[in-house]
C-alpha positions as CSV (number, residue, x, y, z in Angstrom):
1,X,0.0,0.0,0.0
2,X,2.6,2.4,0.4
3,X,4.1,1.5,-2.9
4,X,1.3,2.6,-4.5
5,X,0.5,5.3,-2.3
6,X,3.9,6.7,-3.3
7,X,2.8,6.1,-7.1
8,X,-0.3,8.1,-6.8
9,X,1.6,10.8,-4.9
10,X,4.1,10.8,-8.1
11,X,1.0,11.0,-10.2
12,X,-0.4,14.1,-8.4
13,X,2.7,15.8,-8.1
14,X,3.7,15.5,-12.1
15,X,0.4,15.5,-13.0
16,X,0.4,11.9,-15.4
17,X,-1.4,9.0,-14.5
18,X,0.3,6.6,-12.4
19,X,0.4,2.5,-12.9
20,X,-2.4,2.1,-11.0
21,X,-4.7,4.9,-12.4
22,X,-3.6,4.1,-15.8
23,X,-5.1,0.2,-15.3
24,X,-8.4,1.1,-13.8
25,X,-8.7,3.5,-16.5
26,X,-7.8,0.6,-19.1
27,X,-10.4,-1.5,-17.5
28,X,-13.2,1.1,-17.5
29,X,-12.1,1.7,-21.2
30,X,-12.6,-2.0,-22.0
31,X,-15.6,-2.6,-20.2
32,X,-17.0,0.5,-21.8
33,X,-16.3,-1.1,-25.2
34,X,-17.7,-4.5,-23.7
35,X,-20.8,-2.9,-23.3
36,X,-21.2,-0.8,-26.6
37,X,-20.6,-4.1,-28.6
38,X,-23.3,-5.8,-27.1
39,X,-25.9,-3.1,-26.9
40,X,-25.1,-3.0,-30.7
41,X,-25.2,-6.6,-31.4
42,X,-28.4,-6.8,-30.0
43,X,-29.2,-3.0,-31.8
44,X,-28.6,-5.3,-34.5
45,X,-30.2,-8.5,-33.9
46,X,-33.9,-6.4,-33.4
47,X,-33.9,-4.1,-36.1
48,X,-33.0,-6.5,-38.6
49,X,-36.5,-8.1,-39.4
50,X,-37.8,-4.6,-39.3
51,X,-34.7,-3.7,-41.8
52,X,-35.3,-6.7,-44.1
53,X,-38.9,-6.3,-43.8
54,X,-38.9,-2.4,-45.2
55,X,-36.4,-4.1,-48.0
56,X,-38.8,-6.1,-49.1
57,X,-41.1,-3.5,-49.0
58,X,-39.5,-1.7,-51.6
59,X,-38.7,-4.8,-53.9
60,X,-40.1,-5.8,-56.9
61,X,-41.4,-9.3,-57.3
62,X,-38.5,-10.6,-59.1
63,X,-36.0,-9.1,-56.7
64,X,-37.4,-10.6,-53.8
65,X,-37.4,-14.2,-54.5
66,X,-34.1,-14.0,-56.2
67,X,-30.9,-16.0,-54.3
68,X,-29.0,-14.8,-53.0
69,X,-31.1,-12.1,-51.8
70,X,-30.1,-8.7,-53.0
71,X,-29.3,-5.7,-50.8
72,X,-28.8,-3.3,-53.6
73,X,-31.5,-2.8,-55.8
74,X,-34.0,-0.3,-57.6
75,X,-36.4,0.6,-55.2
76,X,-40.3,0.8,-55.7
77,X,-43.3,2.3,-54.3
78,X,-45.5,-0.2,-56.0
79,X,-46.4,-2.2,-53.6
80,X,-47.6,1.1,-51.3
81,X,-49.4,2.1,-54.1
82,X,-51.2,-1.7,-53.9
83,X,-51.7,-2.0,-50.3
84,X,-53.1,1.9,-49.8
85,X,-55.5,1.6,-52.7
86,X,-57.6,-1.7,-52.4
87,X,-59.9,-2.5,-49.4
88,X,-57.9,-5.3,-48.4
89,X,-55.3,-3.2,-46.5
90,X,-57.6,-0.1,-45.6
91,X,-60.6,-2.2,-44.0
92,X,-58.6,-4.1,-41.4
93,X,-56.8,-0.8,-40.7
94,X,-59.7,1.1,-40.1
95,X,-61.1,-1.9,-37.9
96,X,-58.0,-2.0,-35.6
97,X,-58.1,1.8,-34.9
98,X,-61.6,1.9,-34.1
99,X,-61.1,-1.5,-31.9
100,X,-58.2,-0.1,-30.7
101,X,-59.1,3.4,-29.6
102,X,-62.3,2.5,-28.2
103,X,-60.3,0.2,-26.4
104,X,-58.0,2.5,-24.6
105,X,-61.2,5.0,-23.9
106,X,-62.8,2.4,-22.0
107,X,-60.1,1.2,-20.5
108,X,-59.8,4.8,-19.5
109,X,-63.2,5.2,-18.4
110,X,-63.1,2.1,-15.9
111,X,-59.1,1.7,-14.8
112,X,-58.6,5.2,-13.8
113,X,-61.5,5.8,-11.0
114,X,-61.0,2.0,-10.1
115,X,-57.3,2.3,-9.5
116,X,-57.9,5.3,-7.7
117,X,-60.5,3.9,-5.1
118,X,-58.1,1.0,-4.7
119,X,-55.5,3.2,-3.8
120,X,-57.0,5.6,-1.7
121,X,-60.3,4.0,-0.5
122,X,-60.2,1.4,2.7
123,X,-63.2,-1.3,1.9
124,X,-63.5,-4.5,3.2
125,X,-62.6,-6.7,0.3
126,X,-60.0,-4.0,-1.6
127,X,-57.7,-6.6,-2.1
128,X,-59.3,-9.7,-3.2
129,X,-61.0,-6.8,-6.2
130,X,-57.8,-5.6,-6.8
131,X,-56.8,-9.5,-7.2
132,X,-59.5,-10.5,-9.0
133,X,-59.0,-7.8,-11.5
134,X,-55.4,-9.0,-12.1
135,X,-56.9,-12.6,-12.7
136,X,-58.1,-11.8,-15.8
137,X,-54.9,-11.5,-16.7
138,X,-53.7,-15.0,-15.5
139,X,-55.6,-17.2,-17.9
140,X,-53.9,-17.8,-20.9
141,X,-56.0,-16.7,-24.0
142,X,-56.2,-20.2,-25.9
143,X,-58.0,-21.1,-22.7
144,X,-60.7,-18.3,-22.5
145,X,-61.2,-18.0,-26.4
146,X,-63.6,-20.7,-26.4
147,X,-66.2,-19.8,-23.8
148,X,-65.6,-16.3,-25.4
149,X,-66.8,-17.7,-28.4
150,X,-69.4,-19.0,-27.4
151,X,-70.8,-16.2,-24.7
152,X,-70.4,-13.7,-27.9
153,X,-72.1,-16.1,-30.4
154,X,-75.3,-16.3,-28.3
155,X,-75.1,-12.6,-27.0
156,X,-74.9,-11.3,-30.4
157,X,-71.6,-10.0,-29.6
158,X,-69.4,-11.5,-32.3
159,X,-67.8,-9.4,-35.4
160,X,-68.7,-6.8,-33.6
161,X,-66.7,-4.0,-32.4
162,X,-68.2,-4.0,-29.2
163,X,-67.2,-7.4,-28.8
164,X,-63.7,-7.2,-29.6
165,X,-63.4,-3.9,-27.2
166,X,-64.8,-6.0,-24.3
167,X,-62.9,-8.8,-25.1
168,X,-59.4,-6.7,-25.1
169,X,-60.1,-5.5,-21.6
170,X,-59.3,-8.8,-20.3
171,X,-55.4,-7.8,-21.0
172,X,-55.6,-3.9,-21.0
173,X,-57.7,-3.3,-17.7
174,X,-55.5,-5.1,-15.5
175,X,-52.8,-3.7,-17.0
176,X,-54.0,0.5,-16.2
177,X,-55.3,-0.5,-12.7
178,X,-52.2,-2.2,-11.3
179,X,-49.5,0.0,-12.7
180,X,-51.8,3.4,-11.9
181,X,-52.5,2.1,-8.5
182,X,-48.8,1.6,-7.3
183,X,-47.9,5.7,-8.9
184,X,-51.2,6.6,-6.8
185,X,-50.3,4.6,-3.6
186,X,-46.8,6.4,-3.9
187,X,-48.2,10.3,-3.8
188,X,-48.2,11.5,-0.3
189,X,-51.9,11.6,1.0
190,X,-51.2,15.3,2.1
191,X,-51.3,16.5,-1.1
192,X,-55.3,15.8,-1.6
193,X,-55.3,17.1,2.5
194,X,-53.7,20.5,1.4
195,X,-56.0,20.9,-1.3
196,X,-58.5,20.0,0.9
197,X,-57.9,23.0,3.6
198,X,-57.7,25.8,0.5
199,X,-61.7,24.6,0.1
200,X,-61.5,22.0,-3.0
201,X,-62.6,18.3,-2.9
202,X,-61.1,14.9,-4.1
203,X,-62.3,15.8,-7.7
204,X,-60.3,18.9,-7.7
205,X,-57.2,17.2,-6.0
206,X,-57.3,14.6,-8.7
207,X,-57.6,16.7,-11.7
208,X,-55.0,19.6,-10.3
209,X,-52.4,17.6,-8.9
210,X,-53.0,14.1,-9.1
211,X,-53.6,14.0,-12.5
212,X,-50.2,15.7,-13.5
213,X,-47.9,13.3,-11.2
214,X,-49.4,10.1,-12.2
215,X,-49.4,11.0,-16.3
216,X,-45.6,9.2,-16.5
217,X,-47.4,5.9,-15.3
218,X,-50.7,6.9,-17.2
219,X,-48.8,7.1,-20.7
220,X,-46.9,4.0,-19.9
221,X,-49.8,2.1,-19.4
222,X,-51.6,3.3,-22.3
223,X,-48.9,2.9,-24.5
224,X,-48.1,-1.2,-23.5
225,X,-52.4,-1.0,-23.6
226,X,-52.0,0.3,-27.5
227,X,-49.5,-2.0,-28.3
228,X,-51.0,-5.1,-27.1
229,X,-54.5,-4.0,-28.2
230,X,-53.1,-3.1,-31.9
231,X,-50.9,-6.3,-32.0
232,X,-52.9,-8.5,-30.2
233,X,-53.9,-11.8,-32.7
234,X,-55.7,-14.5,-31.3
235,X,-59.1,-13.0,-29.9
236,X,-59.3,-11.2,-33.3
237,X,-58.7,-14.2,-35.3
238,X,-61.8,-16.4,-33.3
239,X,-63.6,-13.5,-32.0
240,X,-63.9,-10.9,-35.3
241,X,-65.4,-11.9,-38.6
242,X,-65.9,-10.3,-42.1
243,X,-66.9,-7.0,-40.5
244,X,-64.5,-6.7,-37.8
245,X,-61.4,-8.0,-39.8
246,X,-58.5,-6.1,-37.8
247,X,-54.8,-5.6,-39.4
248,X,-53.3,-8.7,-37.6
249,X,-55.4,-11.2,-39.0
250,X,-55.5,-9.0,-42.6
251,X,-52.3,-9.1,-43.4
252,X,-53.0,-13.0,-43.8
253,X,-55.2,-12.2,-47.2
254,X,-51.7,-11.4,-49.1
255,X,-51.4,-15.6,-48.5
256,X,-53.4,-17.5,-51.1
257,X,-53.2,-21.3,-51.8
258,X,-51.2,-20.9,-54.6
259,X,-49.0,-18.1,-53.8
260,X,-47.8,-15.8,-51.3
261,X,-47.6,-11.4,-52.0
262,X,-44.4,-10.7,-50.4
263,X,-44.2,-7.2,-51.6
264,X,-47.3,-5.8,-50.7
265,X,-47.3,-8.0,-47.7
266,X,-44.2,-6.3,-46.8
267,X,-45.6,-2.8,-47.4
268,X,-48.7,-3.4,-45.3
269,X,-46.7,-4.7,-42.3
270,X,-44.4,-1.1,-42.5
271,X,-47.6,0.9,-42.6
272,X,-49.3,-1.1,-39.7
273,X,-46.4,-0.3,-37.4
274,X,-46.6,3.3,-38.2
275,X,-49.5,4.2,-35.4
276,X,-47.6,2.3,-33.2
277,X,-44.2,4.0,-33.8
278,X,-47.0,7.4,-33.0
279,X,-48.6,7.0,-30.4
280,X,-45.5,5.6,-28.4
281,X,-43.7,8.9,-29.6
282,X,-46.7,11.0,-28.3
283,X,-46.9,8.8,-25.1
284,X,-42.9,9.5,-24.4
285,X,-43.4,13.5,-24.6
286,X,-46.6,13.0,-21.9
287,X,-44.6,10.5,-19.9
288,X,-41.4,13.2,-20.0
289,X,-44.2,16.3,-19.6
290,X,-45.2,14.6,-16.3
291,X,-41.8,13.4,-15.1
292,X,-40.8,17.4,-15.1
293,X,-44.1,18.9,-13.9
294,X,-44.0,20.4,-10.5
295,X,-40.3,20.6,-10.7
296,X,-40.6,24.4,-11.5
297,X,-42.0,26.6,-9.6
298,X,-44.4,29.5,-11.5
């Protein structure tokens, strides 16, 4: 130890790094580079079916069942051009928003006052509701799709939207109501109390102060909500019919018997992950608007 006290003393005094600074810095070098491959590698290993699928998309038929596969090539807007102008893109699209959206409304509608009672409320039986709403999330869905199917075939529910919107709040609603409850529980109760001695009530707490603090876990939720709801694949694919066709189970009419659409199978598959791409990028500015509110003053 006093060696390399008496290094590190050299070090200061000239003003180089010693032996011993100089390895630690090595090592901190090299595990910096460590990390930066890997995050890279696997940079690399996600995007690529994205990459390759947005190829494709701008392929024409002869380039993309040619082998090897060609990564230079003259690109087309063909295949937009034939997904954006027949129904068989545009109908499922329109079907997924509408499925979607009113999916996240009523999610909305029911998650947030519920998750805000099961915070803040003390009932006899809070937690075995709070359970039971997160049960609906422990069945796997090959499991419920059939009494689904048949509940909705008698009810009238089936290729309906209705039907569909119900159906995703098996996944979405536990999903708002356990992650908003935990941001709620985690807000001092003095808050609502100060609001409370300037005159307003819960309602005003909540939509004042409340509101602001838990919008980071609000977008999250709504965003993972979105992106299940717009990806999801097997209640569609038993529960929707002919009307109800959503952009999952669409994409599937570029697949005939005899052949197989890759190009403007490719192009609907980059325009479906568009609203996606959207409304996570409007999600992160509300999440990042409600991680810095109330850390101003004016």
């Amino acid at each position: 130890m006093t060696a390399l006290n008496e290094l590190d003393t050299r070090t200061l005094v000239s003003g180089r790094p010693g032996p011993v600074a100089g390895r630690r810095k090595r090592r901190k070098r090299i595990a910096h580079t460590i990390v930066i491959v890997l995050l890279s590698a696997w940079s690399l290993f996600a995007l690529a079916p994205i990459v390759w699928i947005l190829m494709m998309s701008l392929k024409r038929p002869e380039d993309i069942v040619v082998y090897p596969p060609k990564f230079f090539f003259l690109p087309t807007i063909d295949n937009y051009i034939t997904v954006l102008s027949g129904s068989e893109f545009m109908t499922p699209f329109v079907n997924s928003l509408i499925v979607t959206a009113g999916s996240l409304v009523l999610t909305l509608l029911i998650g947030l006052p519920a998750a805000y009672a099961l915070a803040r409320f003390q009932f006899k039986g809070r937690e075995s509701i709070a359970l039971g709403i997160l049960s609906m999330r422990f069945a796997p869905e090959l499991l419920i799709i059939l009494p689904l199917y048949l509940l909705f075939q008698k009810t009238g529910l089936y290729d309906s939207y209705l039907g569909l919107i119900l159906a995703y709040q098996l996944v979405t609603l536990p999903m708002l109501v356990w992650m908003l409850r935990s941001f709620i529980e985690d807000l001092p109760v003095e808050l609502e109390e100060a609001v409370a001695v300037d005159g307003g009530n819960r309602w005003t707490a909540f939509r004042h102060v409340l509101f602001r603090l838990i919008a980071p876990g609000l977008g999250a939720s709504l965003m993972l909500s979105f992106i299940w709801a717009w990806n999801s694949y097997t209640l569609p694919l038993v529960l929707a019919g002919k009307n109800t066709q959503v952009i999952t189970t669409g994409i599937q009419q570029y697949i005939s018997y005899q052949s197989i659409d890759w190009g403007p199978m490719a192009a609907a598959t980059v325009v479906s992950i568009i609203p996606g791409i959207l409304f996570a990028v409007f999600s992160l500015r509300w999440i990042v608007g409600g991680l810095t509110a109330g850390t101003v003053k004016g």
